[in-house]
Every structure is written in C-alpha cells, then in structure tokens.
C-alpha positions in Angstrom: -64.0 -2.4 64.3 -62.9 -5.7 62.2 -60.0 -7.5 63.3 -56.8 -8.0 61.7 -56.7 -11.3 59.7 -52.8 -13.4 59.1 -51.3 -12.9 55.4 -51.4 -16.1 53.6 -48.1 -15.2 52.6 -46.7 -14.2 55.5 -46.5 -13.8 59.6 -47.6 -9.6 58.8 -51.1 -9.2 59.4 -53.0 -7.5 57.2 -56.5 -5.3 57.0 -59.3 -7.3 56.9 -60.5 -7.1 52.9 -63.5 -4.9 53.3 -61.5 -2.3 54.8 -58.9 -2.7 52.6 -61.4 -2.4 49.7 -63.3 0.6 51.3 -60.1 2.3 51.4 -58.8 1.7 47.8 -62.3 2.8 46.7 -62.3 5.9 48.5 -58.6 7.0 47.0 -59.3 5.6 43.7 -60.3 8.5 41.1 -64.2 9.7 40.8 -65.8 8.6 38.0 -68.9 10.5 38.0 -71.0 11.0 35.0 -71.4 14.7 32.9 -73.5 16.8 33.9 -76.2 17.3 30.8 -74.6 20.4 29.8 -71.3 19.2 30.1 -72.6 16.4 27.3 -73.4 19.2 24.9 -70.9 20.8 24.8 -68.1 18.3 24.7 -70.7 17.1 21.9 -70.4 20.5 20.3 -66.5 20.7 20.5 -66.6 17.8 18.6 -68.3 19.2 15.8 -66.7 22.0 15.4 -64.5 20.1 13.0 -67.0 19.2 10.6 -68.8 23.1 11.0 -64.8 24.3 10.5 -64.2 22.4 7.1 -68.4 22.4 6.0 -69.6 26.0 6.8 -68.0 27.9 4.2 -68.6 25.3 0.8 -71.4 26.6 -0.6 -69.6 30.1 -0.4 -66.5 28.4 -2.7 -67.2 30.2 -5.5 -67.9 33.6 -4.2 -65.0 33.7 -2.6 -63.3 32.7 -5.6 -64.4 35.7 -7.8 -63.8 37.9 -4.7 -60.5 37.3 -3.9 -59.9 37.2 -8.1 -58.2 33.2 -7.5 -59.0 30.4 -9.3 -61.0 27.0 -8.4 -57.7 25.0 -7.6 -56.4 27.7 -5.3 -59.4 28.0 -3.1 -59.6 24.3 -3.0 -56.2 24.9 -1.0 -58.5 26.6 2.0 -59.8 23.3 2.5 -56.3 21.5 2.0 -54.7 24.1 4.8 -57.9 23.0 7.4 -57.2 19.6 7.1 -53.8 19.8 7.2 -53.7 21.7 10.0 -56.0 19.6 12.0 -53.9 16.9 11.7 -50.8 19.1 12.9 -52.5 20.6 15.8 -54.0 17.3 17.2 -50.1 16.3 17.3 -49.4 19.4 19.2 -52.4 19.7 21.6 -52.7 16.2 22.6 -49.4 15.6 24.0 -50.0 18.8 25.3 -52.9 17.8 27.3 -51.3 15.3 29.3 -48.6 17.3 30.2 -50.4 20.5 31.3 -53.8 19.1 32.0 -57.3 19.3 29.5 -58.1 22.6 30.9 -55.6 25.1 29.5 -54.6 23.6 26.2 -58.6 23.5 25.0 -58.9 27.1 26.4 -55.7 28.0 24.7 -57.1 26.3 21.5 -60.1 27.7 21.3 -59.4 31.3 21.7 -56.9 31.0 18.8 -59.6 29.3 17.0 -61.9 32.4 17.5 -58.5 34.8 16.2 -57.7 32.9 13.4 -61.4 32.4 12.5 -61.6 36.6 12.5 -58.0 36.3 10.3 -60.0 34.4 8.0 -63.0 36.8 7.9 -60.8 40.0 6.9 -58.4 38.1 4.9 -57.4 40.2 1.5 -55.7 37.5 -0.7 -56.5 33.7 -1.0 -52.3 32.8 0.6 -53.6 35.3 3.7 -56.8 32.9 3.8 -55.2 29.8 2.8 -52.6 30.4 6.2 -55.6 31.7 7.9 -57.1 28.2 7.4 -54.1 26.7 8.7 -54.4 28.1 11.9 -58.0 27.8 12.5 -57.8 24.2 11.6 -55.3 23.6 13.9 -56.3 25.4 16.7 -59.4 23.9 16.5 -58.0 20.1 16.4 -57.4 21.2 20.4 -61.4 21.0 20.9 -61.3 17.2 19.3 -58.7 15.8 20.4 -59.4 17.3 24.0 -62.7 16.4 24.3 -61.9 12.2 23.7 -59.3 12.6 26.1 -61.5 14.6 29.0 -64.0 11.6 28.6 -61.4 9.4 28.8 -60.2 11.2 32.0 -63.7 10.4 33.9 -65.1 7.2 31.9 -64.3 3.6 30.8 -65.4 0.2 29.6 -68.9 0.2 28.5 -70.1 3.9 30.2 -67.0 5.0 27.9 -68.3 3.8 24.8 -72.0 4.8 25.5 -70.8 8.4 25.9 -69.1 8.4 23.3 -72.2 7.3 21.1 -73.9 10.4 23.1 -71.2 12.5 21.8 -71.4 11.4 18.1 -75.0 11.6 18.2 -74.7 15.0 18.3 -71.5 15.7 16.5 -72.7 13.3 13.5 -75.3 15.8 12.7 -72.9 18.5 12.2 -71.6 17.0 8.3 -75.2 17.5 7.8 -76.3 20.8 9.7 -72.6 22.6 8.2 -73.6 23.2 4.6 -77.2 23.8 5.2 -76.2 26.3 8.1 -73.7 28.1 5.6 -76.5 28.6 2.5 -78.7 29.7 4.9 -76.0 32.4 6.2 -75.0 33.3 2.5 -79.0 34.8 2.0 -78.0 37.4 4.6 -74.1 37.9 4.8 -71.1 36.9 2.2 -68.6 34.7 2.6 -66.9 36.7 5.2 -69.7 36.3 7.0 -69.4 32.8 7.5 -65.9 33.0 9.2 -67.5 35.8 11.3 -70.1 33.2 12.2 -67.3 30.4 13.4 -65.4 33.1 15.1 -68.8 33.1 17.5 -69.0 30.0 17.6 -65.2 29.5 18.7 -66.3 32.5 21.5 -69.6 30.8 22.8 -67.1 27.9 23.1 -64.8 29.1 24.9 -67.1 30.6 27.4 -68.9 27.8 28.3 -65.5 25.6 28.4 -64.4 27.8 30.8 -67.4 27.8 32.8 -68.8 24.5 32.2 -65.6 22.3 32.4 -63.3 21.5 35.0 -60.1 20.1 34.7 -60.2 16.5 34.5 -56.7 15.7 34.7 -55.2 16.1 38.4 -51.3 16.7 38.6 -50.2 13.5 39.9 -51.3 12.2 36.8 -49.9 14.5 34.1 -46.6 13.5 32.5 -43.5 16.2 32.9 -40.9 16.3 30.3 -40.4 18.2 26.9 -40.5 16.7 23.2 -38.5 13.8 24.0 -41.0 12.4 26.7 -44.0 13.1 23.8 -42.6 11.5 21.1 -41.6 8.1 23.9 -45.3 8.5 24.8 -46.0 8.4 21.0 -44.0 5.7 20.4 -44.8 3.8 23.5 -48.7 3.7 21.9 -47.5 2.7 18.5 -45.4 0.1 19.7 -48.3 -1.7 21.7 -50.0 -4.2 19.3 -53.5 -3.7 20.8 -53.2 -0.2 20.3 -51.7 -0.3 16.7 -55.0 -2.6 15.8 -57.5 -0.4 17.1 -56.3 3.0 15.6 -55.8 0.9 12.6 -59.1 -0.1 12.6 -60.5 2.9 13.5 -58.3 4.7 10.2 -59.3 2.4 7.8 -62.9 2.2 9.1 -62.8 6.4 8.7 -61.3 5.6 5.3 -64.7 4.1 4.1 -66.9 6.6 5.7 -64.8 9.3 3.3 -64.8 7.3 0.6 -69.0 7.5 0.6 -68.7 11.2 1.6 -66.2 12.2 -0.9 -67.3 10.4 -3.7 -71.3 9.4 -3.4 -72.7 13.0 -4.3 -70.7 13.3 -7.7 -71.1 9.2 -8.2 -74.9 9.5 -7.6 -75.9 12.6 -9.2 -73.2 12.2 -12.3 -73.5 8.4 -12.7 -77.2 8.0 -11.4 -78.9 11.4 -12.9 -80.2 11.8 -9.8 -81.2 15.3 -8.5 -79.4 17.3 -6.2 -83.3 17.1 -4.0 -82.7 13.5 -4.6 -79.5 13.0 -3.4 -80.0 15.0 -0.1 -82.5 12.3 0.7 -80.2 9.5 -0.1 -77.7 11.6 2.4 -80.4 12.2 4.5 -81.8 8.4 5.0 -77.8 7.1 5.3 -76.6 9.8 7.9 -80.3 8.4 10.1 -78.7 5.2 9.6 -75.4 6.0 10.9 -76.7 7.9 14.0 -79.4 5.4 14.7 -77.0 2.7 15.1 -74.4 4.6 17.0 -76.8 5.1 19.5 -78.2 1.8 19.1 -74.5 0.5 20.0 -74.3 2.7 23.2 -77.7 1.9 24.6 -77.9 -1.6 24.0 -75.2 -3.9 22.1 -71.8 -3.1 24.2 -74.2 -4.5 27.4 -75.0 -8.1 25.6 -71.6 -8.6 23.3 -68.5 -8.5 23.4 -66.1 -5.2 21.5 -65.0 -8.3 19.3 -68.5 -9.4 18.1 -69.6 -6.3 17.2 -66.6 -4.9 16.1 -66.0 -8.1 13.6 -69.5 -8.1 12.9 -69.3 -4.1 12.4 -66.5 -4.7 9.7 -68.0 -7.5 7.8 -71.4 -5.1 7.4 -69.3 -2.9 6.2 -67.2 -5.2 3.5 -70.4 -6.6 2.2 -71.7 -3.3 1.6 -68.4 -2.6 -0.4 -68.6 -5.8 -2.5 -72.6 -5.7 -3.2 -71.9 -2.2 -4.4 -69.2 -3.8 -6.9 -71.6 -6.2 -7.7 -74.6 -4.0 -8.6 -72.5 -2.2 -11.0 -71.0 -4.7 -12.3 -72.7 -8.2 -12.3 -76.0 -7.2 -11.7 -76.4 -3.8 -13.1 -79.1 -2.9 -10.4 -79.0 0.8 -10.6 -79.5 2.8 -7.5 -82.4 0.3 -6.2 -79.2 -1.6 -5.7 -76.6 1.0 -5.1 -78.3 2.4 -2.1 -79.1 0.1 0.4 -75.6 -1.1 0.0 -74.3 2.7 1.0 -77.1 2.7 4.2 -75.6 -0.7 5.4 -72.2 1.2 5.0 -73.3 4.4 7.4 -74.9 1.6 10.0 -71.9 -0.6 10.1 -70.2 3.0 11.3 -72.2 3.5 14.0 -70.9 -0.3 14.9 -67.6 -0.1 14.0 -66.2 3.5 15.2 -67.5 4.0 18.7 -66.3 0.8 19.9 -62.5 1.0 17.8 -62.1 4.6 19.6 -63.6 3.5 23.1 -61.1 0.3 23.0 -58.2 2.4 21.6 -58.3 5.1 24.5 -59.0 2.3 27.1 -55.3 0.8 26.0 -54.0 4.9 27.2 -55.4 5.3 30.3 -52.0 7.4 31.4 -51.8 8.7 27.8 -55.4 9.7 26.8 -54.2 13.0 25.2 -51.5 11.3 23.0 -54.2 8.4 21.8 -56.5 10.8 20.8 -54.0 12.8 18.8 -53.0 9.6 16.9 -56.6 8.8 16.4 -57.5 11.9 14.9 -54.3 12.2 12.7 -55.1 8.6 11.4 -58.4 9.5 10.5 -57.4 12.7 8.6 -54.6 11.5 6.4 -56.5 8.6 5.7 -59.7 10.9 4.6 -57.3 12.7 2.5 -56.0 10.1 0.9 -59.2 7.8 0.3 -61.3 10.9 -0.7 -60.6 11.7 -4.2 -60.1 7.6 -4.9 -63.9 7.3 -6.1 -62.6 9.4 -9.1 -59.8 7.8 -10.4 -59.4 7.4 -14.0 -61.1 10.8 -14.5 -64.6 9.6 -14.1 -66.7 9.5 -11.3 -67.0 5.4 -10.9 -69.6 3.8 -8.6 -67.5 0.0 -8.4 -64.2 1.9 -7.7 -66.1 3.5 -4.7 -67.6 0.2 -3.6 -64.0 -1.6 -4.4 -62.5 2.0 -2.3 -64.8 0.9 0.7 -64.4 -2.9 0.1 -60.8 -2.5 0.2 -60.5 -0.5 3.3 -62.8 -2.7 5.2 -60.6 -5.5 4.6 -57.8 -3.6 5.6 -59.3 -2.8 8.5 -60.8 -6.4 9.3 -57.0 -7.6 8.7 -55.5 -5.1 11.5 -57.9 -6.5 14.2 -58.0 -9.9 13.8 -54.2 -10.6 14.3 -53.2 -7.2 16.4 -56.3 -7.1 18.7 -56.5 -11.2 19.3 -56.3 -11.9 23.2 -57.8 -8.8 24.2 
C-alpha cells in the first residue's frame, strides 16, 4: 500500500498523489458517451422545433379559407410558435436545473402532444393562434433540454462533436418539414398535420421516458424560486465570456435567417428562378451546412483552437455577405455569383454555431439549463427580427440580404474578439 509522503506546505502528511488522484477520479461525475439511441433521439427533440414551425406551411392557405381568416391573421400562427418558443425556453430551462432534465422534458412534451391536439380541433384562427402558443412553448422544453442533458454528461471537444452529431440530424429537419407536410396534405387537411405533430410529440415522449435517464443528480440542482433564476440569469449575462459567445452565437443565427427568410423570394423574384430550381439551390447550401458541421466535429476542434475556427468561421461568413453586395452591385454577376456566396454562408454555420454553443454551455457547467434557455431565446428574437430585413423597402433585394448577413457577421466578429479574448 503506498506510503504517506510530507506536504510541502506543511508537517500534515498527505496521500501519496496516485491515490489521491484515483480517488478524485472515482468520485468525480461519469462521463460516459450516449448510447446510439439516446443520440437520435436527443437529435430528434431537437428538431422538433423546426417540424413545429415547418410542418404546417404548405397547408397556409387552406387553413386560411377554412377557418374564413385572412393571410395576415394566419401569419399570426407562426408569430404565436415563435413567440412562445422563446417564452417557454425561459421557463423550462431554469426549470431544469432546479428539478433535474427528466421531469421538465416529460412535462414539456406531453403538453406539446395536448396542445398540438388543441391545434388540430381548433374552430377559429384566435383558438389556433393560442393553440400555437402553447405548442411552441411546450415544445421549447425538448430544445432547450436536450443542450443542457448533453451538457450534463459531455465537455470540451467530445461536447462539441456531439453536438455536430445532434445537428446533423436536426439540420435536416428545415428541409424534411415542408416536404413532410405536402406530402401529408395528398392524404389529410391541415388538421391533419397537427394530428401528425401530436404523434410525434407522443412517440417522443415515450422514448424520453424510456430511453433517458436523468442526467442531473440532486447535489447538483439549484433550490430556490424566481429570485434564485433570474440571479442565475443574471449571473450568465454578467460573465463577459459568456455574453460573447451567446452573442456570437445570436448574431451568427441572425445570418442563417436572414438566407432562410429572404433567399427563396430574393432568388425566385429577383433571379426568375424556378421553384425546382430553387429547391436545389436550398438543397446544395443545406449539404454545405451539414457537411461542415460534421466536418467540425470529426476533425477541426482536434487540430485548432475554438478561436481559429470560430474567427475563421465568422470571416467565411462576412465575406460571403460582402461578395453578395458586390455581385449585385459592382459586378452584376447574377446568380453564377449570388450562389456560391450563399453556400460559403451555410458552411461558415457549420463552423461558426457548434463551436459558439459548445463554448457558451462550457462557461455553465452549474447552470446548463439557464445557458441553453438564453441561447435559444437569442436565437429566436434575433430570427424574428432579421427575417423580414431582406425585404425592406418593399422589394425583395439581393444586396440588402448580403448587407443583412454582412452586418450581422460583423456584429458577431465584434462580440468575440473583445468579450471572448483570454479564453
């Protein structure tokens, strides 16, 4: 058995250091890696904010003429999701930390799957537009839950890989949504597509509650009521690292909505471009975005630092925002111009997003929940803001999109460089 060895600082002896080691390590938290299925689903929970907001579009105007609304009040169901996402990932990630992962998502989820069923059977667009609240916010819980669960078991670089596994599969769902719900309209109505979410929400909850353990033991949960959350909230905002990677991570999201939001009306309006067309500009971008995301995980976070890339990440993306400027306006390239600026755009977010988030929750180790919530919220209000930007003046503009994602770039280049410098 090894000896005890004098204290430098002291007469007290102390363990010798491999025992002293061996005995941290075996009281130190496990850190074991998802199971497979675990993966996919935290993947799928996710997504189910894109499939929430992204189902039910291509059913707009049939669910206009059925409920006898107009165009601007059913543009309110999509208004009432948002919003409510960004409301419920306030609520359930705070939450979290308190009561543990477990309950909250559960919780979440089964009002997702009500709410969802409200929406289905809803009689008047104010009962669906509420509806929408709820499910949105309810939902938010899956989100912001599942960050914070991986956060719970993983960090550093086997942090950010996962989280490139995760968006692997939940970048597909902007894509997979609308297809999903024309493909649902040839059999059902749009009721039908809320009927399909409310399964969804059930096969979620199901295999949370069988596939997922609690991640966050007691001793580690914070006790306390709204006055504790909003200090843990304030705590987060108040810590300069923190405050440059959610702003980074915003302003970052604020590009990748500016493209969504505004490249199909700039590209088929501006450009005369197909609706065939476009899906395989959308198509060849989303690859893009994916491809380096999982490119990041696999490979760049093990040979460079979070700074490199993420400075390289955010120049990408600046340049893309400028050369789009330029071919509009200098050049006059077209779309032979237009489009491999937009492509370097979606790459630079599999760069730039993964490693922001993974850095962001790695500053709330005691806080995950709370982090995550902010993240998301950023991300939303800024989406909502940015969205309808490419638009302004009244016509769809291809150099006030680039100049959009130019200037959020640059915002988001100026909030890491002086907030994140030391890390």
């Amino acid at each position: 058995m090894p000896g005890p060895t004098v204290d430098p600082d002291g007469d007290q002896t102390a363990p010798d250091v491999p025992l002293r080691q061996a005995q941290e390590a075996a009281q130190a938290p496990q850190r074991a890696p998802f199971a497979t299925a675990t993966v996919i689903t935290l993947g799928c929970l996710v997504a189910l904010g894109p499939f929430t907001t992204d189902l039910y579009l291509p059913a707009l105007p049939d669910l206009t003429a059925d409920l006898g609304s107009t165009a601007a009040a059913a543009q309110l169901t999509l208004t009432g999701s948002l919003l409510g996402m960004v409301l419920g990932q306030l609520l359930f990630g705070p939450l979290s930390d308190r009561l543990g992962r477990r309950r909250p998502m559960l919780a979440g989820l089964a009002a997702f799957t009500a709410a969802s069923l409200l929406c289905a059977f809803a009689d008047s667009m104010p009962l669906l537009v509420a509806g929408r609240v709820v499910q949105g916010a309810a939902g938010s819980a899956a989100l912001v839950i599942a960050r914070a669960t991986v956060r719970d078991r993983l960090e550093g670089t086997a942090m950010i890989r996962f989280l490139a596994t995760m968006g692997l599969i939940s970048g597909l769902a902007p894509i997979v949504a609308p297809l999903a719900g024309a493909q649902l309209l040839h059999v059902t109505d749009w009721r039908g597509t809320f009927v399909a979410l409310a399964l969804l929400g059930a096969v979620l909850t199901v295999a949370c509650g069988f596939g997922i353990g609690e991640t966050l033991p007691p001793e580690r949960r914070h006790g306390g009521g709204l006055g504790t959350t909003v200090r843990a909230i304030g705590g987060l905002l108040r810590d300069r690292v923190f405050l440059g990677y959610l702003l980074v991570s915003t302003f970052a999201f604020g590009a990748l909505f500016a493209y969504v939001g505004g490249s199909s009306v700039v590209l088929q309006e501006v450009y005369r471009i197909t609706p065939q067309t476009y899906s395989l500009v959308f198509a060849v971008n989303s690859v893009s975005l994916l491809a380096l995301t999982q490119f990041n995980g696999r490979f760049l976070v093990q040979r460079y630092s979070e700074r490199t890339l993420l400075v390289c990440g955010l120049g990408a993306a600046a340049l893309a925002g400028a050369a789009v400027v330029l071919c509009t306006t200098v050049w006059d390239t077209g779309l032979a111009g237009v489009w491999p600026a937009l492509t370097v755009l979606m790459g630079a977010m599999g760069v730039i997003l993964p490693n922001a988030n993974g850095q962001a929750l790695t500053m709330a180790p005691h806080a995950a929940g709370s982090a995550s919530a902010l993240l998301g919220t950023g991300t939303y209000l800024c989406g909502a803001v940015v969205a309808p930007l490419s638009s302004l003046g009244g016509h769809p503009s291809a150099t006030v999109l680039g100049a959009v994602v130019l200037g959020c770039a640059l915002l988001a280049l100026g909030s890491f460089l002086p907030l994140c410098r030391g890390r």
